[in-house]
N, C-alpha and C positions, 0 to 999 in steps of 0.2 A: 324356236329361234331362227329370224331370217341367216339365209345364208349367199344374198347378194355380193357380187364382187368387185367393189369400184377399185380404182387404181391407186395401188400405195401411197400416204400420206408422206408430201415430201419431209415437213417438219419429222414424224418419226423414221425415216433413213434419215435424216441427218442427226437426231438427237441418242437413237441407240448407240451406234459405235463412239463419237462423243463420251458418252456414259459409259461405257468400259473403259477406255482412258482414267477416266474420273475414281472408278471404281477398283479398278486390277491396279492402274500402276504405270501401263503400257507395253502387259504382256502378250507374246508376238502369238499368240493361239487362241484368241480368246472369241469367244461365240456368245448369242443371245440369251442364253441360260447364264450368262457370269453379269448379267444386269439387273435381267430379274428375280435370276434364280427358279423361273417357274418353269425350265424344259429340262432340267438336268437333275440328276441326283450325288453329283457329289455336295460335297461340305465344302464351305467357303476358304477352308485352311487346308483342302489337302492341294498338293503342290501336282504340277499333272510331272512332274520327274520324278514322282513316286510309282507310274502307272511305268516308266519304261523298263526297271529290269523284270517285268513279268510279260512286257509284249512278243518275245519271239518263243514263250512257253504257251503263250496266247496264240499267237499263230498255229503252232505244233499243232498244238490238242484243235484248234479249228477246223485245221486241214485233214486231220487222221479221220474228225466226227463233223463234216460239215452239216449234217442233216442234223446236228441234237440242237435246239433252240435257245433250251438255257447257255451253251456255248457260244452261239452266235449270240444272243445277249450281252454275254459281258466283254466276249472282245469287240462286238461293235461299240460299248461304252468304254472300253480300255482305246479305242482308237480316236473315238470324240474329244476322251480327255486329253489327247496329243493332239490335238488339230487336226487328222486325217480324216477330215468331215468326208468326202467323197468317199474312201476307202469305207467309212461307216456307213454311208449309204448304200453301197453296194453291198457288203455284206447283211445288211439286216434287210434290203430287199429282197435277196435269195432267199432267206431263210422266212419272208412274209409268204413268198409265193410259194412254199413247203408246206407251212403252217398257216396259213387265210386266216384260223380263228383263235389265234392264241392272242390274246389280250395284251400280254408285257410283251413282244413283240412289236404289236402295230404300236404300242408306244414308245417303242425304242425308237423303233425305223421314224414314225412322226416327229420326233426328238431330235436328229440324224437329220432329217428334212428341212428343217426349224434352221438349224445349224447353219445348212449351205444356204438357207433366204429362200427356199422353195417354203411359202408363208402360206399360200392355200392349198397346196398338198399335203403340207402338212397338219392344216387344222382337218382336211377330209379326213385321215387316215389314224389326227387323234379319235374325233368322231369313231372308228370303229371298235376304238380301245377299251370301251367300256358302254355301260345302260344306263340308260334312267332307272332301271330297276336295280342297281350295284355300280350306284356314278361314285367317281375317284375323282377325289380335290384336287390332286395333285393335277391331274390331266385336265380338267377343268379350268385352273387354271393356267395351263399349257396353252389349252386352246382360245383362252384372253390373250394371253401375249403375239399369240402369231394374228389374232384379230387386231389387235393394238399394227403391229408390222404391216399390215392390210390399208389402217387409215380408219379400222370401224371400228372405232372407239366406243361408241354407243351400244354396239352387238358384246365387245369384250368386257363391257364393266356388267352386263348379263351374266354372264359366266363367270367373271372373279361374287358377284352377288351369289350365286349358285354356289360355290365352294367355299364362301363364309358361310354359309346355310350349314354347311358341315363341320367346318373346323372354325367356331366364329374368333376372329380377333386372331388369324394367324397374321405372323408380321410378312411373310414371304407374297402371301395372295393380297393385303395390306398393303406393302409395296408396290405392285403389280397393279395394282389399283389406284392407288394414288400416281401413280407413272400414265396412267394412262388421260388421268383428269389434266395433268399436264399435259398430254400432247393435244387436249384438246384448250388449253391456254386459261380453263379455270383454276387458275393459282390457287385460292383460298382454300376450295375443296383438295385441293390435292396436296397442300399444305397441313389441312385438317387431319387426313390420312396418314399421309407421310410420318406426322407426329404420332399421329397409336401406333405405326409400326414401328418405329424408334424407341418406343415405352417399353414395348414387350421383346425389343431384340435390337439393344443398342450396343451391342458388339461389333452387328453385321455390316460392312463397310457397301454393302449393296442399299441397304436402305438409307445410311449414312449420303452417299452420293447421291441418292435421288430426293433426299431431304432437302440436301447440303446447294441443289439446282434451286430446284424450287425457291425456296428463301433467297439467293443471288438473284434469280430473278423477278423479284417482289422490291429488290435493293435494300435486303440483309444483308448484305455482304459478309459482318463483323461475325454476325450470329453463321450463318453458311461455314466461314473459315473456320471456325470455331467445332461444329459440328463433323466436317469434313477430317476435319485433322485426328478426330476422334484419341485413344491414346498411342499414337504411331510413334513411331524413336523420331526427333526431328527430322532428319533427312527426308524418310518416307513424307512424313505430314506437310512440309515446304515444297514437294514434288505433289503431291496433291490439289495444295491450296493454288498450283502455279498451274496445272490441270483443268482446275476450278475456273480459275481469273480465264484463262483461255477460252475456254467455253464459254463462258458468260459475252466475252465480248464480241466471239463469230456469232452468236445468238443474235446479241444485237446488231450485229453486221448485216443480219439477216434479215431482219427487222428494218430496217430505215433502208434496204436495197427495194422491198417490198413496194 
């Protein structure tokens, strides 16, 4: 797979952070793994104020063993899950340059990397996380989305194809993939998609917003709002659907400045 590096695609910096809005709610932490779900490992419902009264028992045990990896592991993912992207980088680059070949490592740190928008260090550094001889989907597609962040839409739906190879018909690499057919403006397909991923995981408010785009801007609207809203208490779903309208229309704003 080429690994040319042309300069970031402006439509996707503008349409990710958009798409957290859309997706989260308009929470004050939130990173490129909460759109697509394809650099992070938490779950969609854990709250990241569940990860604080364990962080200064995280820090302890950090500082007493900074050298053990699975330690820097999980307080670098205890510190992503709070927004301390930089403080995650630095810790799980120290503990890279300890450990060069530890697998969950370089994918933490490329994950960490991802985070802060460093988008080609970070897909290098997924690259050393795993083989062709023992490829991980997960990682795979990690390394679509920071491709999608890049503008190489085309190199990224290689790699989300590669880890449906594996896991076919997940709805997270699904979404991930149908997100990317949109930034490159084939609605259909990525409409197409966007609906298997919705079939098989129509709970997850990530593929719901990247659904819930797509269809507004095809001018669904009725069907978007509808999908968007999924089954939220009103408040939340009116704060979504007003989310939704917003986006659609600096979109178009976007559009006709062109």
């Amino acid at each position: 797979m080429s690994k040319r590096s042309p300069l970031a695609s402006p439509t996707a910096r503008f349409l990710f952070p958009a798409l957290l809005a859309l997706a989260l709610g308009g929470c004050q932490t939130m990173s490129l793994e909460d759109v697509t779900g394809a650099l992070g490992g938490k779950p969609e419902s854990a709250g990241k104020a569940d990860a604080k009264p364990d962080m200064d028992a995280l820090r302890e045990r950090y500082r007493a063993r900074p050298s053990d990896p699975n330690i820097a592991i999980e307080y670098g993912k205890a510190l992503r899950d709070t927004g301390q992207r930089a403080q995650a980088v630095a810790v799980l680059e120290q503990a890279v340059l300890a450990h060069p070949s530890n697998k969950a490592l370089l994918a933490g740190y490329g994950r960490a990397l991802a985070d802060g928008g460093n988008f080609q260090q970070a897909f290098d550094v997924l690259s050393r996380a795993h083989t062709p001889e023992d490829p991980d989907w997960h990682i795979l597609s990690a390394q679509g989305a920071a491709l999608d962040q890049l503008g190489r839409n085309e190199e990224a739906q290689q790699y989300y194809a590669a880890a449906l190879k594996i896991v076919p018909d997940e709805p997270q690499v699904l979404s991930n993939l149908g997100l990317s057919y949109m930034l490159q403006n084939n609605l259909p397909r990525a409409e197409e998609t966007l609906r298997r991923a919705h079939e098989r995981s129509p709970a997850s408010s990530r593929v719901r917003a990247n659904l819930a785009l797509v269809l507004g801007l095809e001018g669904k609207l009725a069907e978007a709002e509808t999908i968007v809203k999924g089954d939220l208490p009103p408040a939340e779903a009116a704060a979504k659907v007003t989310a939704l309208r917003q986006l659609l229309a600096k979109k178009q704003q976007q559009r006709a400045e062109k």
